[in-house]
N, C-alpha and C positions, 0 to 999 in steps of 0.2 A: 504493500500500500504506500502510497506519495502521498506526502500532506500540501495542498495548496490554499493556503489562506485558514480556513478553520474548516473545510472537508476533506475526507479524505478520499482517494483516485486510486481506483485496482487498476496496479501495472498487470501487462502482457505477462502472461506465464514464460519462464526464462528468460525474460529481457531486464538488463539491469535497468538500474534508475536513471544511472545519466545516457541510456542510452535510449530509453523512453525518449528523455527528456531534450534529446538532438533532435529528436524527429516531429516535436509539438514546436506549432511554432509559434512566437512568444510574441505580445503584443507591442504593440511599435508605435502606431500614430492614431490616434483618436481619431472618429468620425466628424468634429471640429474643426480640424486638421486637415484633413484630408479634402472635403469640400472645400473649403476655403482657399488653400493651398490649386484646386484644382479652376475654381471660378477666377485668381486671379491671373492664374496661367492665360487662361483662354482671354481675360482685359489685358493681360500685357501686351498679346501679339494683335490684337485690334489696335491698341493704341501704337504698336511698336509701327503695322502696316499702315494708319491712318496720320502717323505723325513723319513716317519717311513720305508723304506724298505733298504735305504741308510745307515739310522742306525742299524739297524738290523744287515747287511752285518757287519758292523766293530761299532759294540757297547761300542769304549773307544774314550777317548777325550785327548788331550795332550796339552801341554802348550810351547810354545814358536814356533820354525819356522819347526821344523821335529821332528817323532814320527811313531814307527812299533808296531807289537806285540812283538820283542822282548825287547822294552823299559817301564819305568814304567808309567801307565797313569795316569794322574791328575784326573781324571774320568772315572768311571767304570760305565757301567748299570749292575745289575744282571740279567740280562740274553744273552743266547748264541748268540756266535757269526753263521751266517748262510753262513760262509765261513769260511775255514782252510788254511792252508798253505801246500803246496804242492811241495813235493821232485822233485827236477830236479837235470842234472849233475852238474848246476853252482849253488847250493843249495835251499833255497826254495822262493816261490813267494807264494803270493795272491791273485791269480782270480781274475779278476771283471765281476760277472754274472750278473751286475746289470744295463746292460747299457740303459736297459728301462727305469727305472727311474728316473738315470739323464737328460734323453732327456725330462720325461714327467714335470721334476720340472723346466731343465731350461726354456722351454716352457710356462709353466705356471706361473715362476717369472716373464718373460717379458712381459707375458699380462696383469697380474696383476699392475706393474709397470706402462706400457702406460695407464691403466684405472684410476688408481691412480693421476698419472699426470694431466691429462684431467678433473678429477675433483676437484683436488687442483686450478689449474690455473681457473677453469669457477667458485669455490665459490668464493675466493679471487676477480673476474670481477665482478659475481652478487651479493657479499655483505654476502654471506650465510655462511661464517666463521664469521659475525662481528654480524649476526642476531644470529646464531642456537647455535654458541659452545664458543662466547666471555663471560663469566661471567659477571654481574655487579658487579661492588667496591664494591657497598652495601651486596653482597651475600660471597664478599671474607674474611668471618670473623669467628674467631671460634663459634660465636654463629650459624652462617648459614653451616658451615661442622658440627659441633655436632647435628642441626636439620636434617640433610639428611641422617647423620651415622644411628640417631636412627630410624628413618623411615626405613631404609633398616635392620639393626637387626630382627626388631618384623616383617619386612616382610608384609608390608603395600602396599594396593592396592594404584596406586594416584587416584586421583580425577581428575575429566575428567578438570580440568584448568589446573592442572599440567601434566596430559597426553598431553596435545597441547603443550608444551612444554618440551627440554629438563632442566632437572636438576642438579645443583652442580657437582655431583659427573660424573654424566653423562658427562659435559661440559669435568669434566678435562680428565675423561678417556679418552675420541675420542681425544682431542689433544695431549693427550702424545702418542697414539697409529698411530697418522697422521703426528706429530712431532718428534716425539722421537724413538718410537719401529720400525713403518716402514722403515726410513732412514738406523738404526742402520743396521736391518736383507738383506736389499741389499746392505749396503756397503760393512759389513762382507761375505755375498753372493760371489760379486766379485772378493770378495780378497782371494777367493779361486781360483780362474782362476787362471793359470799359465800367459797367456797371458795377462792377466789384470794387475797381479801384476809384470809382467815384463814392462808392458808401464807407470806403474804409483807403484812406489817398496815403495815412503814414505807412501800410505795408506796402505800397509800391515804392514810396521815398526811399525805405528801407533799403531795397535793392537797387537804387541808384537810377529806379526810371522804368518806365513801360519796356524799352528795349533791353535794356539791362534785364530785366526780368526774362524775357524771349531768349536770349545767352544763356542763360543761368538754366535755364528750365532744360537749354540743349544737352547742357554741359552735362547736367543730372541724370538725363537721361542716356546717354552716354556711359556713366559709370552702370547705371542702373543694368545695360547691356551687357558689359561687359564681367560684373556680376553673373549675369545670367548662362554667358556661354564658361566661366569657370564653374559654375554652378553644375552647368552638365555635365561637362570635361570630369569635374571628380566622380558625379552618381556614375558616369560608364566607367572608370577606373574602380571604383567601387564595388562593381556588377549593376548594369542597368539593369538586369531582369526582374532583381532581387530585391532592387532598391526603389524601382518604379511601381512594382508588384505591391510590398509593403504602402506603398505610398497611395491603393487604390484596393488594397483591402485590409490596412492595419494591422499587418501582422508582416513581421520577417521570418523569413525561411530558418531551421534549424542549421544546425551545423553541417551536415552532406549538401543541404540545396546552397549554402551561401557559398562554400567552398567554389 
């Protein structure tokens, strides 16, 4: 018999216990988690698809509270812009063809947003910021950042104890990216509203100007990407099967399936 919690589990006749115990597989990500996790999946690449199309149209960036093509930009992408300017009798304007994809990003900022919310406020309830992503003292030391660094250089499988858990590096990413990156790219977001920054004018000052805020918002999301493809790069270094699996039915694989 195994004890789990206060019942007790008849093991298989001749199978030890830890070998039971390989082949149950042990809970991993809440159903909180998991939807969440999965809805903001599906707003990132809405907005990732909806906000490369935005740039495209006017592919410069400027600095302070206004900025045209006829002025100089603090940032260029090299490549074309997919609107021109266009001769009228009161001289020239800039088309906006792009009205789809401001609809489909504001759309999809605010779900992302409300999903975001909802799981900031339920881990903060059920304790899963203070279990999954608080570091310990002990782990906050350069000898414990220079063990993780090098682990990730040589590009090292973990071991299935360090798989049930996340790691260092891991802790701090999600909270600068829950704390830090997300905040940033909807403030800036907003403060691109006219009507936002007309009910509330010191958060655009804040950021040094309507434009400044358009930069900033690039910039952010930028990291936010770049997040996302290390993000993947470790889950297939990992085992994507195993770790994506977990991640859509809350359980990781015993010790032969992670292997």
């Amino acid at each position: 018999m195994a004890t789990v919690g206060s019942a007790e589990v008849p093991l298989e006749a001749g199978v030890p216990d830890s070998a039971a115990a390989a082949r149950t597989p042990a809970s991993r990500h809440s159903l909180l988690v998991r939807v969440t996790h999965w809805i903001i999946t599906l707003c990132f690449f809405a907005l990732l698809w909806s906000g490369a199309e935005i740039v495209v149209s006017h592919p410069r960036f400027y600095w302070g509270e206004t900025g045209n093509v006829l002025t100089t930009p603090w940032l260029q992408l090299p490549i074309p812009s997919s609107r021109a300017l266009v001769p009228t009798g009161y001289g020239y304007v800039l088309p906006d063809h792009n009205g789809w994809s401001r609809a489909l990003h504001f759309q999809s900022a605010w779900i992302a947003v409300g999903t975001g919310l909802l799981y900031a406020v339920a881990s903060l309830l059920t304790g899963h910021f203070r279990r999954e992503l608080l570091p310990a003292w002990s782990e906050l030391s350069w000898r414990g950042w220079w063990t993780e660094i090098k682990k990730h250089l040589r590009f090292e499988r973990p071991g299935e104890q360090e798989a049930s858990r996340y790691n260092l590096l891991q802790q701090l990413a999600y909270l600068l990216v829950i704390f830090v990156l997300f905040p940033l790219v909807i403030w800036t977001g907003l403060a691109l509203s006219p009507a936002f920054g007309s009910a509330f004018p010191a958060s655009v000052h804040l950021l040094g100007g309507r434009q400044s805020a358009r930069t900033l918002h690039f910039l952010v999301s930028l990291l936010l990407v770049l997040f996302l493809l290390v993000h993947v790069a470790m889950v297939w270094l990992a085992g994507f099967s195993s770790r994506t699996g977990a991640m859509i039915t809350g359980r990781r694989a015993g010790r032969k399936e992670a292997a």
